[in-house]
N, C-alpha and C positions, 0 to 999 in steps of 0.2 A: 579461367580455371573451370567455370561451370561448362561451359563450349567444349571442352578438355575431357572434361567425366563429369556429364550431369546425374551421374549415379551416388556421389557422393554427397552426404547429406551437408555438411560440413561446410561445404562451398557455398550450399543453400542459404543457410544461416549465417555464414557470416556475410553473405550479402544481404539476407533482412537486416541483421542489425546494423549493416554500412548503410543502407535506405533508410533505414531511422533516423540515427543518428543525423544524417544529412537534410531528412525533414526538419527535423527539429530546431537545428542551427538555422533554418530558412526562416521559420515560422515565430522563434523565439529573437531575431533582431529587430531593432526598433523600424517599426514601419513597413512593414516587408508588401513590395508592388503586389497587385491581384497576380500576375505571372509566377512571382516568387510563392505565393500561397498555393497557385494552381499547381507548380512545379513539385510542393508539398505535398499532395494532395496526391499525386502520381507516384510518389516515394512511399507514401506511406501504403498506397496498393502494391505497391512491386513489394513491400517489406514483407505483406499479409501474404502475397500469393507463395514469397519464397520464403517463409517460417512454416507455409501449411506443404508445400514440397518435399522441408526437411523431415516433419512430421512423418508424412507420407513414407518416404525413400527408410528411415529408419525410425520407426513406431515406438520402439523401446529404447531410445534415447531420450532420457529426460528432460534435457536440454533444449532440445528441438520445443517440444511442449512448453516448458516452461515460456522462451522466448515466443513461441504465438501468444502464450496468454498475457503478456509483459506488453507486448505491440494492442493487444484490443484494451488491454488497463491505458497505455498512454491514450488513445483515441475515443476514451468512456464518456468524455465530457461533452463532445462534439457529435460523436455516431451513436444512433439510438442500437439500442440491443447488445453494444461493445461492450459492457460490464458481465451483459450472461454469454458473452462469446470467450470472454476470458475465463470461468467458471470453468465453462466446458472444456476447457483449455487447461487449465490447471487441474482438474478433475481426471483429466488422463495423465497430467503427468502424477498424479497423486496414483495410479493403477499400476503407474511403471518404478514409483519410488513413495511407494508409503509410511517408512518413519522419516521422509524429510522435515524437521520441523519450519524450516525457511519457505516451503509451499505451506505451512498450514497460517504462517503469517503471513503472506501474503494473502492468501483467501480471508483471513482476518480483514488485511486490511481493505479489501475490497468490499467487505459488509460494513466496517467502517463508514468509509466513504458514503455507502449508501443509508446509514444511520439505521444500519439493521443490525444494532449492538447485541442482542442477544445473541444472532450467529457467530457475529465475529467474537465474542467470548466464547463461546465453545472452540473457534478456532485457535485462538490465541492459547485457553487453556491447553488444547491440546498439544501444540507448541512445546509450551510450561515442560508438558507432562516425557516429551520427547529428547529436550532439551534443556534440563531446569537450569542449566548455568549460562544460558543466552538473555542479555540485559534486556535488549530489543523485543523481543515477548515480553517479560513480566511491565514493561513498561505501557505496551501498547494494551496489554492486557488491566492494568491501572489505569487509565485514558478511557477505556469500554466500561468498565466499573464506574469510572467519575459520571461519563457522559449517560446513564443508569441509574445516577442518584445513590449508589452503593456506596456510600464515603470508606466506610470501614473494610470492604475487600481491597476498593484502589488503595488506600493507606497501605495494608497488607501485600499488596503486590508494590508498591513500588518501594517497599522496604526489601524486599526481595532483589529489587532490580539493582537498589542503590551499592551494593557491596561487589556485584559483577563489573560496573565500570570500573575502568583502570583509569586513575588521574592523568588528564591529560591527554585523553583521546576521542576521537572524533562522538564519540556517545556522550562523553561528559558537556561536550560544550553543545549539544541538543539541549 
């Protein structure tokens, strides 16, 4: 398809995330040979060069964005600077869709991760503020508060969180 019309952003992307995907299942079975990790390793650059293509080809697609920043989030642990390549990455898609609350948790949780809890409560709240009926916010936003020492906001928030899950679904059994 991409052979077909490399103009379309579409193609791009859904081949990073078929090369993801396909590193992934390499790298996450038991034992995986140095070829199977190298094979990895080549997937997950073809993923980056064709998530930064669709970027490219269509700039105000947020999706495109999104999925670059989503590929340097999975790769954060192994590649140095892949946590502020996704920033940057999320950051534009935040320029092409600014009340998304679902990029502002994720940028949450990417400060998270890096135990830079105050950013990612401003992220999270903002979240909150964008979408206050999403369980997944006030919860991760109670989590940022706990890991803070704030006992009484997290309380607060995940009193909040607990009435959005619906019994029996995939939140509740987190």
């Amino acid at each position: 398809a991409i052979q077909a019309n490399p103009w379309l952003d579409q193609y791009h992307l859904g081949f990073a995330q078929t090369n993801l995907l396909l590193a992934s299942a390499l790298v996450t079975k038991p034992n995986p040979s140095e070829q199977e990790r190298q094979t990895a390793t080549a997937l997950v650059d073809q993923s980056i060069k064709e998530a930064r293509t669709a970027a490219e080809l269509a700039p105000l697609n947020v999706a495109n964005w999104e999925t670059l920043a989503q590929i340097y989030r999975n790769i954060a642990g192994s590649v140095p600077d892949a946590s502020t390549w996704a920033l940057q990455a999320y950051q534009q898609a935040l320029n092409t869709d600014p009340p998304n609350p679902q990029l502002r948790l994720d940028i949450g949780g990417l400060f998270f991760a890096a135990q830079q809890y105050d950013a990612a409560i401003q992220q999270f709240q903002l979240a909150t503020q964008l979408k206050p009926n999403l369980a997944n916010t006030w919860y991760n936003l109670a989590n940022a508060f706990q890991k803070k020492e704030m006992y009484q906001e997290a309380l607060q928030a995940y009193a909040q969180a607990k009435p959005l899950v619906t019994a029996g679904s995939a939140e509740e059994q987190q």
